[in-house]
C-alpha positions as CSV (number, residue, x, y, z in Angstrom):
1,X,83.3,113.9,75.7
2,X,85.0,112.0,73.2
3,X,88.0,110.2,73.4
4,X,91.4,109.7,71.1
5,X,94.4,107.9,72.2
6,X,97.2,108.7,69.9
7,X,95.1,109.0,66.9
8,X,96.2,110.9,63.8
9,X,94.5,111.7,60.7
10,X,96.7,111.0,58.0
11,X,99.2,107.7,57.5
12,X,102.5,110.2,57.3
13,X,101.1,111.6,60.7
14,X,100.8,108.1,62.1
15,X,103.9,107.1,61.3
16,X,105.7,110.9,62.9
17,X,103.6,109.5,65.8
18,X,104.5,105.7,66.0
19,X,108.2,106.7,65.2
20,X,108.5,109.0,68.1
21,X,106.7,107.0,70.9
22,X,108.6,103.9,69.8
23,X,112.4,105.8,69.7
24,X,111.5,106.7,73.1
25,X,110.5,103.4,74.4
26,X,113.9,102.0,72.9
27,X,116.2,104.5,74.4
28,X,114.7,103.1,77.8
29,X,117.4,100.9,80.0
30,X,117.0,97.4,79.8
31,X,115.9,97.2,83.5
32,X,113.4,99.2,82.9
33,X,112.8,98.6,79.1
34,X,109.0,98.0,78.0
35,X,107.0,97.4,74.6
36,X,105.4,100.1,72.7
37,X,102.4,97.7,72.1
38,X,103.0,94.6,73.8
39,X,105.3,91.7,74.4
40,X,104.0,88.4,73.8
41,X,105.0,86.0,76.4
42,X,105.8,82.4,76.1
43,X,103.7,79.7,76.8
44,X,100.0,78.1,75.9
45,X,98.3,81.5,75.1
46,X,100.3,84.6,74.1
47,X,98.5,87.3,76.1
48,X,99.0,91.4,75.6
49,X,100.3,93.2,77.7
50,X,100.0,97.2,76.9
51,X,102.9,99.6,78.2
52,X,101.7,101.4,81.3
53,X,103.7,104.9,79.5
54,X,101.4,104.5,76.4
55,X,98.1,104.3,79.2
56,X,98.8,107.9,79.8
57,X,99.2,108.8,76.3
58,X,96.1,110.0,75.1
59,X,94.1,113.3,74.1
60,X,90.1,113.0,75.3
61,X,88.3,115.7,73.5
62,X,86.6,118.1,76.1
63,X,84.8,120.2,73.6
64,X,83.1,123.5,75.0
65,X,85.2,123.4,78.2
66,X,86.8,126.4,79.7
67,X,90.4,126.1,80.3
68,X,91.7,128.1,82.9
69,X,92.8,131.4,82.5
70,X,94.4,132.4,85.7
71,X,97.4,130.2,85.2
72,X,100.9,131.8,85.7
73,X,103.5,131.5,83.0
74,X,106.6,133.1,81.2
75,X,106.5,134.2,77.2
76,X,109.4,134.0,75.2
77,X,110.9,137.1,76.2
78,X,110.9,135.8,80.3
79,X,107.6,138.1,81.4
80,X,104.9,136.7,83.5
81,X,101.8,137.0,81.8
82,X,98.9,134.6,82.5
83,X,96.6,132.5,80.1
84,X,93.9,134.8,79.9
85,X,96.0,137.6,78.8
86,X,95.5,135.9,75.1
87,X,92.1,135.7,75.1
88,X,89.1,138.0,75.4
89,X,89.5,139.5,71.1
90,X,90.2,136.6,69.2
91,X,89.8,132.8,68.6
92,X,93.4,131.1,69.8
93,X,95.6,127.9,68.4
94,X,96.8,126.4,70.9
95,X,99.8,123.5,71.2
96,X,101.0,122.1,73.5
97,X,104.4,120.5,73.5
98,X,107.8,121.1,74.5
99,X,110.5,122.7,72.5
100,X,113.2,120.0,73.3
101,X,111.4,117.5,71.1
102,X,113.4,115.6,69.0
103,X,110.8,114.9,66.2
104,X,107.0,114.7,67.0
105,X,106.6,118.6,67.9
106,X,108.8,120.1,65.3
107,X,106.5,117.7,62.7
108,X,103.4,119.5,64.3
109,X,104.3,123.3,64.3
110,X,105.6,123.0,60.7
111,X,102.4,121.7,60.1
112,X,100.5,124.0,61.6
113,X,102.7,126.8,60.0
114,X,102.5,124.9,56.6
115,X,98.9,125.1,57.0
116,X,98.4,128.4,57.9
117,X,100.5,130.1,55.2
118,X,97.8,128.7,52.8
119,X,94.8,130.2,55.5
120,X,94.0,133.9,54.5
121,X,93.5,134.9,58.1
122,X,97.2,136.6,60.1
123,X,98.2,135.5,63.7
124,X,97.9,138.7,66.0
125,X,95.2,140.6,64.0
126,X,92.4,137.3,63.1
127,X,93.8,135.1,65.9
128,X,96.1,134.4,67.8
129,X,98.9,131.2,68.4
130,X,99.8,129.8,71.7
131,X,102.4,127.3,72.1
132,X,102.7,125.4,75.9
133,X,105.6,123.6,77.2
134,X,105.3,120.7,78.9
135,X,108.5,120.5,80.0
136,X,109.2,123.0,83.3
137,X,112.5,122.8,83.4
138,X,112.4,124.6,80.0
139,X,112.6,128.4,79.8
140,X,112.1,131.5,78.2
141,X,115.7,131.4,76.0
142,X,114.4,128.2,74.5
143,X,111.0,129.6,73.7
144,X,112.6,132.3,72.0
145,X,114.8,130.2,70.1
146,X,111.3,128.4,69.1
147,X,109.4,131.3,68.1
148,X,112.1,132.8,65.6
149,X,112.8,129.4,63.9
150,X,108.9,129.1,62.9
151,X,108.3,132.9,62.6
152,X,111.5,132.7,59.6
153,X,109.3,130.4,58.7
154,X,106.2,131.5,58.2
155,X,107.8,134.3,56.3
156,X,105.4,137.2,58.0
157,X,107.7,139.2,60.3
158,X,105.0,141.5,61.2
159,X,102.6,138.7,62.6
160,X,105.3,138.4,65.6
161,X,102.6,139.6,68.2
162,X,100.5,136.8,67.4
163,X,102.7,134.0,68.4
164,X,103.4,133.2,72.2
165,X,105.7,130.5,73.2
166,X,105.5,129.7,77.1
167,X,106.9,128.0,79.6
168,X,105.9,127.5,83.1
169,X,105.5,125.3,86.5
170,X,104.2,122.0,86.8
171,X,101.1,123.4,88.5
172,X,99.7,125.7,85.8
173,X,101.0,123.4,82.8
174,X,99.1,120.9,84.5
175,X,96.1,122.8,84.9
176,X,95.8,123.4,80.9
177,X,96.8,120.0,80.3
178,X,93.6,118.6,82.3
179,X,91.5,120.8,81.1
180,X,92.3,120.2,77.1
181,X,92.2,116.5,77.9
182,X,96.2,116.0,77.0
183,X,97.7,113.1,78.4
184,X,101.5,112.7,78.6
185,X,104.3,110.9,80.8
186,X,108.1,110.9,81.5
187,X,110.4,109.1,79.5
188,X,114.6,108.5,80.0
189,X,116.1,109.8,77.1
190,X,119.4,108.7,75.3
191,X,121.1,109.1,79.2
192,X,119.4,107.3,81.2
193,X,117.3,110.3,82.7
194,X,113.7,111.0,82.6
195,X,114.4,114.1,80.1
196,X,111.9,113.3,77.4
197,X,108.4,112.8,76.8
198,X,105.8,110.6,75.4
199,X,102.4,112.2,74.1
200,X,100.1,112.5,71.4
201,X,100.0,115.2,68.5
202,X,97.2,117.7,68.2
203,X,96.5,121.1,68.3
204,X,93.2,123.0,69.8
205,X,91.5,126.2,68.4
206,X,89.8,128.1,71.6
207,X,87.1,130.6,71.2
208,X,88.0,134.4,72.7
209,X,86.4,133.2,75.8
210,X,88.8,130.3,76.5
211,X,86.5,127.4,75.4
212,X,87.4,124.5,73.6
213,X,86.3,124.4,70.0
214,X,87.5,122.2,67.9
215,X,90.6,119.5,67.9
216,X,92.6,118.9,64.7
217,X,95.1,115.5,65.4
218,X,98.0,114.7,63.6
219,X,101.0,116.5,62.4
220,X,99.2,117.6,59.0
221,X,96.1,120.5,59.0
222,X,93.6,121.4,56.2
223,X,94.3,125.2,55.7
224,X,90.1,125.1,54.7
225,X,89.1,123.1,58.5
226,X,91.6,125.6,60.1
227,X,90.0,128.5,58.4
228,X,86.5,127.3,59.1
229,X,87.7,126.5,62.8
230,X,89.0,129.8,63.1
231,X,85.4,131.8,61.9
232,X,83.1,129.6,63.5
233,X,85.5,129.8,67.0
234,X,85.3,133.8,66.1
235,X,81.6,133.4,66.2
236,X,81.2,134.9,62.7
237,X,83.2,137.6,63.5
238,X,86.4,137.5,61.5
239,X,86.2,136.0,57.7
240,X,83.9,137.2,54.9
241,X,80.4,136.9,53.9
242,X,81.1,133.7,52.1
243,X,83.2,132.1,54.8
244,X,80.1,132.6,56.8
245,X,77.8,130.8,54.2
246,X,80.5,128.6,54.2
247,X,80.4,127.9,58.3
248,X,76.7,126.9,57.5
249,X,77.5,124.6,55.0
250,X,79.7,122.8,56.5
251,X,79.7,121.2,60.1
252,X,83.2,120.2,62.0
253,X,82.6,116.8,62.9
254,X,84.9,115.3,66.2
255,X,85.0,112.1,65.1
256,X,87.1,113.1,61.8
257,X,88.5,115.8,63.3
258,X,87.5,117.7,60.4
259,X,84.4,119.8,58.6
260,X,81.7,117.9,56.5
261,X,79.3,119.0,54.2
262,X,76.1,119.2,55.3
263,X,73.8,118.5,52.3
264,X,70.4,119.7,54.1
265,X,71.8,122.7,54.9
266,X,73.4,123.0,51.1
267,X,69.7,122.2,50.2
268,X,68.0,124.6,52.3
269,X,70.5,127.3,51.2
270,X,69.6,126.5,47.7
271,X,65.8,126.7,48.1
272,X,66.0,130.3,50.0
273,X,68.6,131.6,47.1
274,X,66.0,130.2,44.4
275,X,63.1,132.1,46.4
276,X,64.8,135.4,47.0
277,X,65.8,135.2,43.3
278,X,62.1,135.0,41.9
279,X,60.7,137.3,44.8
280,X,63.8,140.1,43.1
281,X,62.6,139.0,39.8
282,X,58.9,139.7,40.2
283,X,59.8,142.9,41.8
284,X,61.9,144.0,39.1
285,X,59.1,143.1,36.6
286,X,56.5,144.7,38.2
287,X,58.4,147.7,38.9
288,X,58.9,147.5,35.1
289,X,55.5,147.5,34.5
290,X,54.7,150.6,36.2
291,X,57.3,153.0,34.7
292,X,56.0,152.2,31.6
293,X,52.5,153.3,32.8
294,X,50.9,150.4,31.7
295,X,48.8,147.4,34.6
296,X,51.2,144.8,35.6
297,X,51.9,142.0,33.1
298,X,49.3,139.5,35.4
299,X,46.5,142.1,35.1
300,X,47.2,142.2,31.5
301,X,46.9,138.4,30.7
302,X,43.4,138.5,33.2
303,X,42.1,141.2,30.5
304,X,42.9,139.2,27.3
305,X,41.1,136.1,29.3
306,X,37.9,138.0,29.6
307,X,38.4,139.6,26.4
């Protein structure tokens, strides 16, 4: 398991995240204010003390971990469906935010859709998108609201059964939560209430069997590490014959949440190209040889030797 608190790939994506987390913090009351990274106090030593909200901040990568899939919720049009009604065909992206944001999640789902209008690959026939709330007082109205505004977006009408916005009860948005590693906590917003959040930014792409396969942080995605996520999560099965050389090449790495060339495997690639080549070429040759009724070129130059 590896662990991220807060971290973002990008410095635009850090400062989406530090900008959020920190307006938070400010709108608290002063009774109950504290410091996004630490107040120094007064005295002989200045000493750090980190704000209990931003402890539960985190996301803790649980790669290759099932996430449950018998969790109750309601899609945008107010049925209850459960998780694993999404899975079992194709690989899944899956967010999880809540659609009363005021910044951080609307920065990550146009990133995600910015991203994916530049990956080959259509939500509802390749894969499939999945968008939690965290929120449970939020409902199906909202979710729907949420799902046309990126849908306009993403300028691909006809994708529409591949996008699922949920909402749900604590229990079962809790369940997910765990299970991806998502940390998050209960903020007062602009009123004085606890109405907002404070969390992290990432999104997760799921194999068809509901297992975790790769984490992307931030608020900004590589269309190419989404469209490698999405064939290797697939297992091969979606993408081309050169997105699948490409898979081989290429190795997602969890500490950069991103792919990395491999150059062993781009050498070993090479070497069995460069063999299958000559083997085809002698073939060809030889074949050659025959039609024109005469020994194969190598029997010829063993004659002229002897001769």
């Amino acid at each position: 398991m590896r662990s991220i608190a807060a971290r973002f790939l990008r410095p635009r994506s850090a400062a989406a995240a530090l900008l959020s987390v920190a307006g938070l913090l400010l709108s608290l009351p002063a009774s109950a204010q504290v410091s996004s990274y630490g107040d120094k106090q007064m005295g002989e030593v200045a000493v750090d003390h980190p704000s209990p909200i931003l402890s539960k901040v985190f996301v803790h990568q649980h790669l290759d971990q099932q996430i449950p899939l018998q969790g109750v919720f309601r899609d945008e049009t107010g049925a209850s469906v459960k998780m694993g009604d999404y899975f079992g065909k194709r690989p899944v992206i899956l967010a999880i935010v809540y659609y009363a944001c005021p910044m951080l999640c609307s920065e990550e789902m146009n990133g995600l859709v910015g991203a994916l209008e530049m990956v080959k690959f259509r939500p509802g026939k390749d894969f499939d998108i999945v968008a939690i709330s965290i929120d449970p007082s939020e409902g199906p109205e909202l979710a729907a609201k949420k799902k046309a505004m990126y849908l306009k977006r993403y300028a691909h009408p006809e994708t529409a059964d591949g996008w699922h916005f949920l909402t749900g009860q604590q229990p079962a948005i809790n369940a997910v939560a765990d299970a991806v590693g998502f940390g998050y906590a209960r903020v007062p917003g602009p009123d004085g209430h606890l109405s907002q959040f404070a969390h992290a930014s990432s999104i997760q792409i799921l194999t068809p069997e509901g297992k975790l396969a790769q984490y992307y942080m931030g608020v900004e995605y590589s269309p190419k590490d989404l469209q490698l996520g999405l064939v290797e999560a697939s297992h091969n099965k979606i993408g081309s014959p050169v997105d699948n050389i490409l898979t081989y090449c290429y190795r997602y790495d969890p500490d950069l949440n991103r792919h990395s060339l491999v150059v062993a495997r781009v050498v070993q690639l090479g070497g069995m190209l460069t063999m299958l080549s000559l083997g085809s070429f002698m073939v060809v040759m030889f074949r050659r040889d025959l039609k024109q009724g005469e020994p194969p070129s190598y029997e010829r130059g063993d004659r002229r030797r002897q001769l």
